[in-house]
KOLGU-4560 file (N, C-alpha, C; in nm, 3 decimals, padded with zeros to 5 digits):
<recs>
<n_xx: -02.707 n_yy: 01.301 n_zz: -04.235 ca_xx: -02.677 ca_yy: 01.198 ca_zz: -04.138 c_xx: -02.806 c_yy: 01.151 c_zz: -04.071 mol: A seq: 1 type: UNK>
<n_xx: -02.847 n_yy: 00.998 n_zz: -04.071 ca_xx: -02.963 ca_yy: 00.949 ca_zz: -04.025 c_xx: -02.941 c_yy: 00.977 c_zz: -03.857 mol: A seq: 2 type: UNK>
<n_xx: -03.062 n_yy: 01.040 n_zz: -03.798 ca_xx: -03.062 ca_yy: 01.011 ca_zz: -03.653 c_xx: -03.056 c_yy: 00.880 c_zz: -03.573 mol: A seq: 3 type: UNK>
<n_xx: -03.018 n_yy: 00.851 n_zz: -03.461 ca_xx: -03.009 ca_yy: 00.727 ca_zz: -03.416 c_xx: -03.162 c_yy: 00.701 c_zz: -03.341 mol: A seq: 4 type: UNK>
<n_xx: -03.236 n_yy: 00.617 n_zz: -03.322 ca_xx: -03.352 ca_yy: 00.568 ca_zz: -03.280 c_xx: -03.369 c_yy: 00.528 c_zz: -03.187 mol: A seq: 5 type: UNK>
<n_xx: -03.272 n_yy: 00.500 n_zz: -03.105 ca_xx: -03.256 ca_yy: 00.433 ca_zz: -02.997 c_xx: -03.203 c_yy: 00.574 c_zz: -02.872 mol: A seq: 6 type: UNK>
<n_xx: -03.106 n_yy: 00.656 n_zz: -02.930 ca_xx: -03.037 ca_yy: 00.748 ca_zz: -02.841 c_xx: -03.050 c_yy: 00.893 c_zz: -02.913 mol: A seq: 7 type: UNK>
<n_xx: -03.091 n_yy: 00.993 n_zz: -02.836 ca_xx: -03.054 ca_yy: 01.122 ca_zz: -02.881 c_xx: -02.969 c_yy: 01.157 c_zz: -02.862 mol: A seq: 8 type: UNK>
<n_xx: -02.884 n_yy: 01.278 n_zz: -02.919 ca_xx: -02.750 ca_yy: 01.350 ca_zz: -02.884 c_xx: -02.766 c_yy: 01.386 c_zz: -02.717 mol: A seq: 9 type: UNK>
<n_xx: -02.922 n_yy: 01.421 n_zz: -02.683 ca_xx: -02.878 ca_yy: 01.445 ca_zz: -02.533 c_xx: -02.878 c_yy: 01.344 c_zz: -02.432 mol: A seq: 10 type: UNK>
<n_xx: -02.942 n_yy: 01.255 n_zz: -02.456 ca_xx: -02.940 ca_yy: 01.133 ca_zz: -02.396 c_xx: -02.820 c_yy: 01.060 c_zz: -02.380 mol: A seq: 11 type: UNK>
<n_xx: -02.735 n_yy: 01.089 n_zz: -02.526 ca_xx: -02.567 ca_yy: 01.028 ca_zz: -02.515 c_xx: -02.476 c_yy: 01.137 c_zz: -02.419 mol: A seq: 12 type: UNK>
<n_xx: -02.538 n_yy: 01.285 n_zz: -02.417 ca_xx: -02.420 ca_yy: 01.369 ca_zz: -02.325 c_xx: -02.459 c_yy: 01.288 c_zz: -02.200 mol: A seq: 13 type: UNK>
<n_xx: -02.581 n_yy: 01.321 n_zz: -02.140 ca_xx: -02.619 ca_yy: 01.280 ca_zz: -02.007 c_xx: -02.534 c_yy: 01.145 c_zz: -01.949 mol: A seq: 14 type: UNK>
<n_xx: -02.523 n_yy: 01.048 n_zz: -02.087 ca_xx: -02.473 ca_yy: 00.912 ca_zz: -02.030 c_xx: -02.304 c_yy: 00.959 c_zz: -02.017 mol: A seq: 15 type: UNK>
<n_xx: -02.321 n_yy: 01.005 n_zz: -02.091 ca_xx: -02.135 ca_yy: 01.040 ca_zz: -02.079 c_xx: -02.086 c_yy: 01.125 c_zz: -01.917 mol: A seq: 16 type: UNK>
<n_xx: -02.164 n_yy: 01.231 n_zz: -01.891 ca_xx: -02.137 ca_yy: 01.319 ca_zz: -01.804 c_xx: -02.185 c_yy: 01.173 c_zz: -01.650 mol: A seq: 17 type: UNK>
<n_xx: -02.266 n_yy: 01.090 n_zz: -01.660 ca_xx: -02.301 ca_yy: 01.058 ca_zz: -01.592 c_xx: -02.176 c_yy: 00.936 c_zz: -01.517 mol: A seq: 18 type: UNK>
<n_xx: -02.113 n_yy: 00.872 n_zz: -01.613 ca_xx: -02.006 ca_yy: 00.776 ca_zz: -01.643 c_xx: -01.868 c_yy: 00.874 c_zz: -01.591 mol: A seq: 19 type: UNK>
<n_xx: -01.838 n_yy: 00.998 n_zz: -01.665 ca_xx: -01.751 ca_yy: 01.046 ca_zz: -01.592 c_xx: -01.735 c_yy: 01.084 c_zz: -01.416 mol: A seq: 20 type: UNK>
<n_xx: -01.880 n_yy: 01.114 n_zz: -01.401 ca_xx: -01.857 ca_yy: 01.152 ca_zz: -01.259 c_xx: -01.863 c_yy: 01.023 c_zz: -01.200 mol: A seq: 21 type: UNK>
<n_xx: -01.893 n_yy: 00.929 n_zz: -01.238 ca_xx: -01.860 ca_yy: 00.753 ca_zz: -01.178 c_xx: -01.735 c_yy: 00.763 c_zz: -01.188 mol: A seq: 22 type: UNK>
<n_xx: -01.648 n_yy: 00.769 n_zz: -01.265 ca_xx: -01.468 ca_yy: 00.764 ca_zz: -01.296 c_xx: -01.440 c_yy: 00.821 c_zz: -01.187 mol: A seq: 23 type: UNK>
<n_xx: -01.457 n_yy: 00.964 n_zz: -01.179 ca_xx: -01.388 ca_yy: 01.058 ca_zz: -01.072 c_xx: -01.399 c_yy: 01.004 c_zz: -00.910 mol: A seq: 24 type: UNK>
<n_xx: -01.561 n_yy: 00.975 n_zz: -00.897 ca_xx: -01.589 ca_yy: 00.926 ca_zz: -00.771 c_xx: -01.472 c_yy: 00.775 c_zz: -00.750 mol: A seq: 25 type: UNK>
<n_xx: -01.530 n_yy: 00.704 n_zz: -00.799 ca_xx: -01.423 ca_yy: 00.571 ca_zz: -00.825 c_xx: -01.282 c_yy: 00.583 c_zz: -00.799 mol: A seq: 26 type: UNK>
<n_xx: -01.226 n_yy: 00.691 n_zz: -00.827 ca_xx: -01.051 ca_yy: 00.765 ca_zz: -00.829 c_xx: -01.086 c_yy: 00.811 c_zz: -00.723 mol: A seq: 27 type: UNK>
<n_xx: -01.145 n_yy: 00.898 n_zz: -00.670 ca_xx: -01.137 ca_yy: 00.945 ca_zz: -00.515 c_xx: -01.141 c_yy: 00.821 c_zz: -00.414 mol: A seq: 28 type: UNK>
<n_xx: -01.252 n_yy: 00.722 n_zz: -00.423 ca_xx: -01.244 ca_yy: 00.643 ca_zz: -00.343 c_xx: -01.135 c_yy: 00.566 c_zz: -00.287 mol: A seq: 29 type: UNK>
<n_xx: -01.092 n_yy: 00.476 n_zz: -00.418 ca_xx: -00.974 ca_yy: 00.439 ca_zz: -00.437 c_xx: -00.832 c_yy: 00.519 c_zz: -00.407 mol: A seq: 30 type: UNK>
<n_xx: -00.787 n_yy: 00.649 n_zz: -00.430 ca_xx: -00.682 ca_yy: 00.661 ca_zz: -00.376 c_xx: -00.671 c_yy: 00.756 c_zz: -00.230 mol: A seq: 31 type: UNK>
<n_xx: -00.811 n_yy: 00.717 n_zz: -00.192 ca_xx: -00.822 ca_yy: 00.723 ca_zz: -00.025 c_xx: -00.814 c_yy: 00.613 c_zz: 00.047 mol: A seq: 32 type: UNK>
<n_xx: -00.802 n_yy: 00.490 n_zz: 00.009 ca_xx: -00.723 ca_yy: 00.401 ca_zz: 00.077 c_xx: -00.628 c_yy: 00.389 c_zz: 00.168 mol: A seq: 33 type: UNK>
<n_xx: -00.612 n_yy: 00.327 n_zz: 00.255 ca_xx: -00.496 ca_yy: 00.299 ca_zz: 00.332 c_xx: -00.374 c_yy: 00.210 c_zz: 00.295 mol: A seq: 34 type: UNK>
<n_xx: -00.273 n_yy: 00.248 n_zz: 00.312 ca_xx: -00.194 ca_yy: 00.112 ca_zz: 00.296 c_xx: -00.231 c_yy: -00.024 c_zz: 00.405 mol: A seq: 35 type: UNK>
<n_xx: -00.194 n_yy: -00.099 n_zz: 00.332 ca_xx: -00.257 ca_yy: -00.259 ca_zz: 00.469 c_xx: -00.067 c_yy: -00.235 c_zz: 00.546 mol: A seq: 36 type: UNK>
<n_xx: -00.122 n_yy: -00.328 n_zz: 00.664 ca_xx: 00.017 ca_yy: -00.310 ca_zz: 00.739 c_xx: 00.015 c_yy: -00.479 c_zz: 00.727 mol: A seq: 37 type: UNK>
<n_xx: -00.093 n_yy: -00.587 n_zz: 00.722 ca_xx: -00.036 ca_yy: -00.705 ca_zz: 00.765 c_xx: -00.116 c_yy: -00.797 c_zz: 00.611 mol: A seq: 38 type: UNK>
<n_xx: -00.032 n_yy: -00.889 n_zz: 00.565 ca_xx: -00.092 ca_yy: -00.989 ca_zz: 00.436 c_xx: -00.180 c_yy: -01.129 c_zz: 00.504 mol: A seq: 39 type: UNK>
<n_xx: -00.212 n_yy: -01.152 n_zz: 00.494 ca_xx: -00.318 ca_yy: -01.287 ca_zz: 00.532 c_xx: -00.326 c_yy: -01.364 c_zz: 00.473 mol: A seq: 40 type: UNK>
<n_xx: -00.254 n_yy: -01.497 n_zz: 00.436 ca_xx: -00.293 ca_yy: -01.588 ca_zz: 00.316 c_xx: -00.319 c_yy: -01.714 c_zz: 00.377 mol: A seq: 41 type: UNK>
<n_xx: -00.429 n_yy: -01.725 n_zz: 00.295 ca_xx: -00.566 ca_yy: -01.869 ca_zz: 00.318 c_xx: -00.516 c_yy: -01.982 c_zz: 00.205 mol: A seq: 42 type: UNK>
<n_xx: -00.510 n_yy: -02.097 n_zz: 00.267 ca_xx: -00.501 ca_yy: -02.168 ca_zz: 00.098 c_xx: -00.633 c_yy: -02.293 c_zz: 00.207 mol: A seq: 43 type: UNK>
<n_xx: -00.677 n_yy: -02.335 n_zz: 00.104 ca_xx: -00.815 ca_yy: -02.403 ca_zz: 00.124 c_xx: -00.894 c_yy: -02.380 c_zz: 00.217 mol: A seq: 44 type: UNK>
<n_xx: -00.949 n_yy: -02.247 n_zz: 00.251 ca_xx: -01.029 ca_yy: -02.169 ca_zz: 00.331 c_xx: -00.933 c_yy: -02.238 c_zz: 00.478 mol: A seq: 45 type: UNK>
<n_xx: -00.795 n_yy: -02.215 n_zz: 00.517 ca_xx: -00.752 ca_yy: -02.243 ca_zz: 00.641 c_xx: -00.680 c_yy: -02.118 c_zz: 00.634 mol: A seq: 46 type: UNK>
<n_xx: -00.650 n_yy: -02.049 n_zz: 00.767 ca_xx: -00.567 ca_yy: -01.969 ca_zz: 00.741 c_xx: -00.392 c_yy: -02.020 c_zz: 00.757 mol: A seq: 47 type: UNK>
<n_xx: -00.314 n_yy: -01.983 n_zz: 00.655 ca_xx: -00.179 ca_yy: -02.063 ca_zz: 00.559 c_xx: -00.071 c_yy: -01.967 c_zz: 00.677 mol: A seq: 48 type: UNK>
<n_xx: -00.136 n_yy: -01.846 n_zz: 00.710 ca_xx: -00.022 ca_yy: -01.728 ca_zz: 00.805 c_xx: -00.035 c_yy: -01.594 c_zz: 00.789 mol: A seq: 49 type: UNK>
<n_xx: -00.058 n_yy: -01.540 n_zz: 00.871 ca_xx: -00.031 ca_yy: -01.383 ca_zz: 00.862 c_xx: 00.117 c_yy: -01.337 c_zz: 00.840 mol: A seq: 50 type: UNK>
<n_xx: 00.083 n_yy: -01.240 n_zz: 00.810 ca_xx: 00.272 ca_yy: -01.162 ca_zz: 00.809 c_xx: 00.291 c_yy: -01.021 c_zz: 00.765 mol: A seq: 51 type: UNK>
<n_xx: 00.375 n_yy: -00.903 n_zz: 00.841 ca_xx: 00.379 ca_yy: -00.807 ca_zz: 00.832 c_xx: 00.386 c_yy: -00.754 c_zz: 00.706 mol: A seq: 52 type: UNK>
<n_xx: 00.342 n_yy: -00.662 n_zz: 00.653 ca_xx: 00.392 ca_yy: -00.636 ca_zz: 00.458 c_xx: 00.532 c_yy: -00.571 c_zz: 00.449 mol: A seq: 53 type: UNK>
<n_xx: 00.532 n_yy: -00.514 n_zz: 00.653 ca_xx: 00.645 ca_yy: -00.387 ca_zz: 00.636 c_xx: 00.799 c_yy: -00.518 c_zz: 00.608 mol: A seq: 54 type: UNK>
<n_xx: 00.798 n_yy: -00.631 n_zz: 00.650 ca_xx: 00.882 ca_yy: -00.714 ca_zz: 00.638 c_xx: 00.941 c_yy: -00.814 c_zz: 00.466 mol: A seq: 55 type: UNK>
<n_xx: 01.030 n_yy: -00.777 n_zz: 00.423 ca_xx: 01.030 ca_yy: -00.887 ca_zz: 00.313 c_xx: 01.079 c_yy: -01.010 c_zz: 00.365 mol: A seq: 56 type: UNK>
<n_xx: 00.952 n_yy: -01.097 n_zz: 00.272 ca_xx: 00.949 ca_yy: -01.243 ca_zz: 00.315 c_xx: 00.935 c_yy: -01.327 c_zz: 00.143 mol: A seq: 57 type: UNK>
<n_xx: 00.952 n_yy: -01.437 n_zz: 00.148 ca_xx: 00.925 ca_yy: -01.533 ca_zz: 00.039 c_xx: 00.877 c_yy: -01.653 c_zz: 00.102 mol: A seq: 58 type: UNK>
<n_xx: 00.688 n_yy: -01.664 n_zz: 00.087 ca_xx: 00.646 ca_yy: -01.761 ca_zz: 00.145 c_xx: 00.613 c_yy: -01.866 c_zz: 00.041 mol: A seq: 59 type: UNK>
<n_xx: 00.619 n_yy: -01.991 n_zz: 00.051 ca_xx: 00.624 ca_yy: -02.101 ca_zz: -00.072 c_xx: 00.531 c_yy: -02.167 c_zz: 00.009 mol: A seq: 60 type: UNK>
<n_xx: 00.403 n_yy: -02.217 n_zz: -00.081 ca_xx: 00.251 ca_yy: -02.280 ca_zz: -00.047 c_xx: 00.268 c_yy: -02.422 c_zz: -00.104 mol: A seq: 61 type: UNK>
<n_xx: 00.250 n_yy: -02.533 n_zz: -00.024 ca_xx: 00.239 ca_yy: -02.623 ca_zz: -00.056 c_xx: 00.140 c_yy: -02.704 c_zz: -00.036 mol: A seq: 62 type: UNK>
<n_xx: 00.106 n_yy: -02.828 n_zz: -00.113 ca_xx: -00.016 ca_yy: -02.878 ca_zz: -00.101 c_xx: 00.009 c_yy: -02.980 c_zz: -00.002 mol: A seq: 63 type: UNK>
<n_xx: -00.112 n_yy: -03.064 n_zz: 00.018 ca_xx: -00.096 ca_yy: -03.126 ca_zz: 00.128 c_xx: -00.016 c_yy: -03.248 c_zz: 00.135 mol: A seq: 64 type: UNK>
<n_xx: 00.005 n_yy: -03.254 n_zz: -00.017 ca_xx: 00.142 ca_yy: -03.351 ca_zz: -00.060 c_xx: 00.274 c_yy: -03.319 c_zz: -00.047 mol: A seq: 65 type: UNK>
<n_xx: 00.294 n_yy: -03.166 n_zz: -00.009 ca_xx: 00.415 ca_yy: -03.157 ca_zz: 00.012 c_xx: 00.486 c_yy: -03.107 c_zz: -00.137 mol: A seq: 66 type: UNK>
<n_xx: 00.394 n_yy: -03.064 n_zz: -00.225 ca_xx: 00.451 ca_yy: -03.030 ca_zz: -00.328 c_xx: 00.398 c_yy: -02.891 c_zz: -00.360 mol: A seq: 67 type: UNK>
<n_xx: 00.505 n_yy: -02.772 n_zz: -00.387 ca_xx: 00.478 ca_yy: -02.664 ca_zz: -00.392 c_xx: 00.414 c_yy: -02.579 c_zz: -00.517 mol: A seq: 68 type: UNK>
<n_xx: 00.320 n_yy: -02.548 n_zz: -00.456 ca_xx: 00.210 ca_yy: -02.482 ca_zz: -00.552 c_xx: 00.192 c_yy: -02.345 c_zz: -00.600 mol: A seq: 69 type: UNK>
<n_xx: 00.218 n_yy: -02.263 n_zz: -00.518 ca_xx: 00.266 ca_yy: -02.112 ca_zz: -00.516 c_xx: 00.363 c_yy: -02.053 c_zz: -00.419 mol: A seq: 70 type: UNK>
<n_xx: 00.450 n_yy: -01.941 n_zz: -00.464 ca_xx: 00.550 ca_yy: -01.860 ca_zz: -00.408 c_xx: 00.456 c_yy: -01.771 c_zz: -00.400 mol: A seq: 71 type: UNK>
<n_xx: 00.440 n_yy: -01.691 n_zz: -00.264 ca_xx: 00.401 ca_yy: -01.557 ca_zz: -00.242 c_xx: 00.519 c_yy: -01.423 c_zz: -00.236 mol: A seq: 72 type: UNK>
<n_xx: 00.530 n_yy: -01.335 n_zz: -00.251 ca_xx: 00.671 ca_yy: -01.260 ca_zz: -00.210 c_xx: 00.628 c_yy: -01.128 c_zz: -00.169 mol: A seq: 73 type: UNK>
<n_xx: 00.684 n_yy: -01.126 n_zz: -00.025 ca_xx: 00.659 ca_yy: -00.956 ca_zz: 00.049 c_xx: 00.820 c_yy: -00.852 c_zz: 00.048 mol: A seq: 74 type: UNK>
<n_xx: 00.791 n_yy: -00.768 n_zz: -00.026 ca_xx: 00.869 ca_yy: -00.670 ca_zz: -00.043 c_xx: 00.854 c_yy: -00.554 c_zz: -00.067 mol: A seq: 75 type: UNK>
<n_xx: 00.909 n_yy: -00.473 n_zz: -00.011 ca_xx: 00.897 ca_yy: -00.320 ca_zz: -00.046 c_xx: 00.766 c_yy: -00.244 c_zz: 00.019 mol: A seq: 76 type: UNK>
<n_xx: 00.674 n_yy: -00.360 n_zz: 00.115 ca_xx: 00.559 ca_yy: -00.277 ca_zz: 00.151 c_xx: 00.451 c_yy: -00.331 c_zz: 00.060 mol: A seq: 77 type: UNK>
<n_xx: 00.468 n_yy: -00.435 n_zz: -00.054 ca_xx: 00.415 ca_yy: -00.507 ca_zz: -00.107 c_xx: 00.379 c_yy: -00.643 c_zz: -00.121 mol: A seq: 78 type: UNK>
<n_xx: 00.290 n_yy: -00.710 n_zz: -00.132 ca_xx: 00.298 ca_yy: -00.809 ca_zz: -00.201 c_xx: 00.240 c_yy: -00.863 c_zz: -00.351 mol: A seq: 79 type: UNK>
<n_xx: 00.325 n_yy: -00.978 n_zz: -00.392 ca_xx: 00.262 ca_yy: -01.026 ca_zz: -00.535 c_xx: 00.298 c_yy: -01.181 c_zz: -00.530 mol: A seq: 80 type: UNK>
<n_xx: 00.249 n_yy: -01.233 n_zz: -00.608 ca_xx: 00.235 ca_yy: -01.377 ca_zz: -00.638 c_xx: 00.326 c_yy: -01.392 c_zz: -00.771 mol: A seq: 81 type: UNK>
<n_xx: 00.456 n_yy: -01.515 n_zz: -00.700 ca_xx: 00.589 ca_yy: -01.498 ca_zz: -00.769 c_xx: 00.578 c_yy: -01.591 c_zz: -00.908 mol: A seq: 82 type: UNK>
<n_xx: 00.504 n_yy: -01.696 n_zz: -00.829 ca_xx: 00.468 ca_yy: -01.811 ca_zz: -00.936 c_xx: 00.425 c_yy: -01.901 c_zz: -00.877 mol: A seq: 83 type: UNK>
<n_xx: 00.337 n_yy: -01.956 n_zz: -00.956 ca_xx: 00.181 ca_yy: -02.087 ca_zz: -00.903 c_xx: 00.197 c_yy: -02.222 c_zz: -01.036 mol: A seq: 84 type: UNK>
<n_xx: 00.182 n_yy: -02.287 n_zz: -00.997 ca_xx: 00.159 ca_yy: -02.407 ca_zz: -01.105 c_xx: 00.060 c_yy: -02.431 c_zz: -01.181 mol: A seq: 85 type: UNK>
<n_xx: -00.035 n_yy: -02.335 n_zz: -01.141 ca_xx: -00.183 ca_yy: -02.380 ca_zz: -01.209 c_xx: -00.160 c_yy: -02.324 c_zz: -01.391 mol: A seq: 86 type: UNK>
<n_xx: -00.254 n_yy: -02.373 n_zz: -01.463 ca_xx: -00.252 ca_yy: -02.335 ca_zz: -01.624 c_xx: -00.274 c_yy: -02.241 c_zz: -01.653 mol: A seq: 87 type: UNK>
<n_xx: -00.318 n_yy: -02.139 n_zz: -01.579 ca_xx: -00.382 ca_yy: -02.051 ca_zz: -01.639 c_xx: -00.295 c_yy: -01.927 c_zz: -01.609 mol: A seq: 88 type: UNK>
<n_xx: -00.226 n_yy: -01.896 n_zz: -01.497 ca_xx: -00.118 ca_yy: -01.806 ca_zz: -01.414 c_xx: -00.191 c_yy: -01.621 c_zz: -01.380 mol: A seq: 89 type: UNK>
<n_xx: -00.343 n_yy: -01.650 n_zz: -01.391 ca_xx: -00.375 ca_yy: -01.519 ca_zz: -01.364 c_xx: -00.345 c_yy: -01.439 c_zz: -01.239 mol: A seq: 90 type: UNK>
<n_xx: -00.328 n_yy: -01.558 n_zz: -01.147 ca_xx: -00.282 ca_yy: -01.492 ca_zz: -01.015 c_xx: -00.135 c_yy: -01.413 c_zz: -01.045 mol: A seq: 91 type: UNK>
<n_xx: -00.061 n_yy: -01.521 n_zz: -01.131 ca_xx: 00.083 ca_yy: -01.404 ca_zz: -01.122 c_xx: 00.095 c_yy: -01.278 c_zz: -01.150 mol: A seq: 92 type: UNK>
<n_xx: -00.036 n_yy: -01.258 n_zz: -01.276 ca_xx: -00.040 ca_yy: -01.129 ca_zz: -01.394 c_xx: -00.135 c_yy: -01.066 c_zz: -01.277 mol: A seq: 93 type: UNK>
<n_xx: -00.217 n_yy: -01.030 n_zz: -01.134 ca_xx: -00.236 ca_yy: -00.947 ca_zz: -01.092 c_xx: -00.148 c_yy: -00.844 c_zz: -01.021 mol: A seq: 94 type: UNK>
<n_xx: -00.031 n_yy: -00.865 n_zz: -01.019 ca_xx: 00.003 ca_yy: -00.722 ca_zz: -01.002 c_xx: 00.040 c_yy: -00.723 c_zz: -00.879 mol: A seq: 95 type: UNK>
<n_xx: 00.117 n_yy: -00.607 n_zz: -00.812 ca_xx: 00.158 ca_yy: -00.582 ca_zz: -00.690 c_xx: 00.048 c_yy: -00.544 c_zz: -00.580 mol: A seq: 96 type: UNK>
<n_xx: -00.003 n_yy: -00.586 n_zz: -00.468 ca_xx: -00.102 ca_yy: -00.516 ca_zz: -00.380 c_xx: -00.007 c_yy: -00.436 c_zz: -00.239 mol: A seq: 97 type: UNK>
<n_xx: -00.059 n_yy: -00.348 n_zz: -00.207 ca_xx: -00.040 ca_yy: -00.312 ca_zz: -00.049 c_xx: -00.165 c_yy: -00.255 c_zz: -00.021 mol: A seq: 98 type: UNK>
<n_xx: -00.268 n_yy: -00.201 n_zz: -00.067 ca_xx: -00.396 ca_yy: -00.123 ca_zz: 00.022 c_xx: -00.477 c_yy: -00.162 c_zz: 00.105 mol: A seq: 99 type: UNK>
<n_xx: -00.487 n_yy: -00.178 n_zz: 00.182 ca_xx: -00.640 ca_yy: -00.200 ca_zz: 00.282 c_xx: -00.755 c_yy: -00.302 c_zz: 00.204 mol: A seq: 100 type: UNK>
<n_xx: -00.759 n_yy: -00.410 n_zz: 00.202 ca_xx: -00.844 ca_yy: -00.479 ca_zz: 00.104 c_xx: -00.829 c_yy: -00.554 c_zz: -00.019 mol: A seq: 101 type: UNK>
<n_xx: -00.697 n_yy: -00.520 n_zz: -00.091 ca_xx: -00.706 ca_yy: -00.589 ca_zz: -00.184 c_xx: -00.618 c_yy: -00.738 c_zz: -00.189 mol: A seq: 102 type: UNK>
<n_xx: -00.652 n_yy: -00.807 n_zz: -00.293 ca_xx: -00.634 ca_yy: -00.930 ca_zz: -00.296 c_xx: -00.618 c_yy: -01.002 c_zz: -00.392 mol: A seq: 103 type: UNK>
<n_xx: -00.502 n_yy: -01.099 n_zz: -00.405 ca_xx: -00.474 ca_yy: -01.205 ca_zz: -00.500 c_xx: -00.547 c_yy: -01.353 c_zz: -00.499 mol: A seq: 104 type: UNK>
<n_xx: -00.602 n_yy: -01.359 n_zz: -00.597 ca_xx: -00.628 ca_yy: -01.478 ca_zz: -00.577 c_xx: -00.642 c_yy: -01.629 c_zz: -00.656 mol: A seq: 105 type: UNK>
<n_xx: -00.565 n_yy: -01.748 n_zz: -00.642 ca_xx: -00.519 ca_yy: -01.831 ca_zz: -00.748 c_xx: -00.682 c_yy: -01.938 c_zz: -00.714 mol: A seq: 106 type: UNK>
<n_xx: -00.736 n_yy: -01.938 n_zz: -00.800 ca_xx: -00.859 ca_yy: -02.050 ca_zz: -00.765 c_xx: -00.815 c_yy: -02.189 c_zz: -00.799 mol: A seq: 107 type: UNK>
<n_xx: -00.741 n_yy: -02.211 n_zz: -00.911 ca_xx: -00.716 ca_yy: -02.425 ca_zz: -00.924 c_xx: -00.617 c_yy: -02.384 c_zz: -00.806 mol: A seq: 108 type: UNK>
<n_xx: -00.566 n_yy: -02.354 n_zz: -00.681 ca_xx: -00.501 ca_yy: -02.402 ca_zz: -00.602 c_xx: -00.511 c_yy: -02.337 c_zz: -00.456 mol: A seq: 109 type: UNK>
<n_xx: -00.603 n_yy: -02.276 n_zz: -00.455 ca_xx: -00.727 ca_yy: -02.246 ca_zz: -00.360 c_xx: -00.631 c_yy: -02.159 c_zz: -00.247 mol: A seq: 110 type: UNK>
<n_xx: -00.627 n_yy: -02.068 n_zz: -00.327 ca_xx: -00.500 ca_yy: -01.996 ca_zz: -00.220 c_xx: -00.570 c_yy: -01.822 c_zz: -00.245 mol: A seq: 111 type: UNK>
<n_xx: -00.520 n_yy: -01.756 n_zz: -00.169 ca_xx: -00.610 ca_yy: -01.635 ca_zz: -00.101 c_xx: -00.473 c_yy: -01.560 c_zz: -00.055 mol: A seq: 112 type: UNK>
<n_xx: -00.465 n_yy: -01.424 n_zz: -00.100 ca_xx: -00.338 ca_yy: -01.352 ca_zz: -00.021 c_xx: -00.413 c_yy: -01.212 c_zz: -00.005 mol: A seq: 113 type: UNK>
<n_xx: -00.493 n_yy: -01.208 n_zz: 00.109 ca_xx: -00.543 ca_yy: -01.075 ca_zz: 00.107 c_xx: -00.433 c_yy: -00.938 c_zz: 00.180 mol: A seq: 114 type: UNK>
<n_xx: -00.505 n_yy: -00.831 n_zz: 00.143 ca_xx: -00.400 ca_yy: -00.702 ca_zz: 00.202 c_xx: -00.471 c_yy: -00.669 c_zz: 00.341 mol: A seq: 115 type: UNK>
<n_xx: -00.480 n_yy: -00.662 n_zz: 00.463 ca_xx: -00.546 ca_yy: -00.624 ca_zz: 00.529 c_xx: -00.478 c_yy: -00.502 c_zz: 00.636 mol: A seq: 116 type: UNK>
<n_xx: -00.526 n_yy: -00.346 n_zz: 00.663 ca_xx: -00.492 ca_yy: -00.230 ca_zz: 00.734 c_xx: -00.479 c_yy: -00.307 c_zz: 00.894 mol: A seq: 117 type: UNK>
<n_xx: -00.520 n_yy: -00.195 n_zz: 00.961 ca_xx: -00.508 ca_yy: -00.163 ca_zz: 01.080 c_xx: -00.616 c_yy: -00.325 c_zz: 01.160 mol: A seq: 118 type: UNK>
<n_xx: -00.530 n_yy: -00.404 n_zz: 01.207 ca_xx: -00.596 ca_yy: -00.495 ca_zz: 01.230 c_xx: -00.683 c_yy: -00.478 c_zz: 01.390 mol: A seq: 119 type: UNK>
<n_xx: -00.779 n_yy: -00.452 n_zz: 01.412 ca_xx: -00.871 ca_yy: -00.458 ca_zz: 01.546 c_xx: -00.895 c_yy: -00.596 c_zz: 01.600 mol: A seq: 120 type: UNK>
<n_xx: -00.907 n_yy: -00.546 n_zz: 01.755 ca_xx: -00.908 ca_yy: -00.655 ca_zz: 01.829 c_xx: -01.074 c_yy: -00.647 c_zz: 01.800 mol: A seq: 121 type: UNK>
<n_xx: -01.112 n_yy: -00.795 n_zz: 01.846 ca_xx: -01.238 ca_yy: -00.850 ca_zz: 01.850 c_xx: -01.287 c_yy: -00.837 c_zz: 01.971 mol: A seq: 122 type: UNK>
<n_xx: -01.190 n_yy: -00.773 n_zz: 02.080 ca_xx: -01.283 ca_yy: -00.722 ca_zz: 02.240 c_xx: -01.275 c_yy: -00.546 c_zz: 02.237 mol: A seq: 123 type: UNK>
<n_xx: -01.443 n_yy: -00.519 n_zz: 02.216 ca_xx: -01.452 ca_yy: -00.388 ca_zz: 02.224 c_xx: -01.462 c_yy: -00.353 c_zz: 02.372 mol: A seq: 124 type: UNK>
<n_xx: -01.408 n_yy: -00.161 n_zz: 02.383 ca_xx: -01.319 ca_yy: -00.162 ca_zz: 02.523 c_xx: -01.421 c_yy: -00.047 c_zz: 02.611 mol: A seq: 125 type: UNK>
<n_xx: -01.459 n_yy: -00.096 n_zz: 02.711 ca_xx: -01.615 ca_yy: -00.012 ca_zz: 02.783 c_xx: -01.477 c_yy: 00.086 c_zz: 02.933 mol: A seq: 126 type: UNK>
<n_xx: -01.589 n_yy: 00.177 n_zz: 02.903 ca_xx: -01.551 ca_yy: 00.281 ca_zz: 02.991 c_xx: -01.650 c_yy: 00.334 c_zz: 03.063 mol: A seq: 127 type: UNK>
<n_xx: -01.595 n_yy: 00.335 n_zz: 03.160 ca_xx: -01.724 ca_yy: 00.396 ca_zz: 03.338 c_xx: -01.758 c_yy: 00.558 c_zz: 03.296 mol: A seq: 128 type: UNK>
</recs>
């Protein structure tokens, strides 16, 4: 068997061992997350409404014509994107969110449904 020229056998463990402990770290990070308590959705960098996740809702996005562009849907402590008009429908195929941060997002129709936790006030609180 010709040796490879580019990589040694130890050079390929190292990359391997090095990639796994990226996986593991990556999995710890990730399922130390929080659940989000409130959804936030932006459609043309305005904010479109906040709304509790703990609540099921069916919010329908319309353009400024009055013609509806995406269904958002909160249920179960979740949300997902029900259906959008755009061609391409990647926003629908992402999947359910609830964690602290994550987010759907449809770009031909400029809409934004982020997950956001424990929401803080913007007046920090001084003590004598």
């Amino acid at each position: 068997m010709k040796e490879n020229p580019y990589f040694s056998k130890k050079s390929l463990i190292l990359i391997g061992i090095v990639l796994l402990v990226l996986v593991i770290f990556a999995g710890i990070f990730y399922s130390k997350r929080e659940n989000g308590n409130t959804v936030v959705i932006t459609h043309n960098g305005k904010t479109y409404g906040t709304y509790p996740i703990s609540e099921d809702k069916v919010i329908k996005i319309k353009d400024s014509q009055g013609k509806l562009t995406n269904t958002v849907v909160i249920a179960d402590g979740e949300v997902y994107m029900k259906s959008a008009d755009c061609p391409d429908q990647i926003c629908v195929h992402q999947g359910h969110k609830s964690k602290d941060g994550e987010s759907i997002t449809c770009l031909p129709n400029k809409v934004v449904v982020e997950v956001k936790g424990n929401v803080r006030s913007d007046m920090d609180t001084m003590t004598n």
